[in-house]
C-alpha angles and dihedrals in degrees: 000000000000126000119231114222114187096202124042111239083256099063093042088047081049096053088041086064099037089050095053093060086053098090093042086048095045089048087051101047094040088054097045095056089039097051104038122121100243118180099198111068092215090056090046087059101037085055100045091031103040114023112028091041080050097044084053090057092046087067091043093058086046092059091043100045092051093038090055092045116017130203103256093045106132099174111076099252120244121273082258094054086039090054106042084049090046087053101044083057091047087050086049100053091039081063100051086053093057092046098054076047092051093046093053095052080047 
């Protein structure tokens, strides 16, 4: 009997790799937005508030999402496993949402 992977050795070399620049990505960017000498005091908020607390989330998701089902699963994971997973990446594009919001009140 053959195994079904879903992704080639390459690709999940490639999002290893990828995954690992996430948290140096998310501090840059957090303390970029926090620290920034912003002049309007609702954009200041929108920016420390808003953005930096969702970009934040959106790490968090990230690591969830890939602690609950890891790269190299092969088994389709259980509903539980299928559900904590589905709401880590609601909870992600609920934050991107907010972020474009929160970028437009910036």
């Amino acid at each position: 009997m053959t195994v079904k992977r879903y992704f080639t050795q390459k690709q999940v070399a490639d999002i290893r790799l990828k995954r690992a620049t996430v948290e140096n990505k998310t501090n840059s960017l957090v303390l970029k937005f926090v620290y920034f000498p912003f002049e309007n005091e609702k954009a200041k908020h929108y920016a420390q508030q808003g953005f930096a607390r969702r970009i934040q989330i959106l790490k968090r998701c990230i690591d969830k999402v890939f602690k609950i089902i890891p790269l190299g699963t092969v088994k389709v994971p259980s509903k539980a496993r299928l559900y904590d997973a589905e709401i880590n990446i609601q909870a992600f594009l609920a934050n991107v949402y907010g972020i474009v919001d929160n970028l437009a009140w910036i």
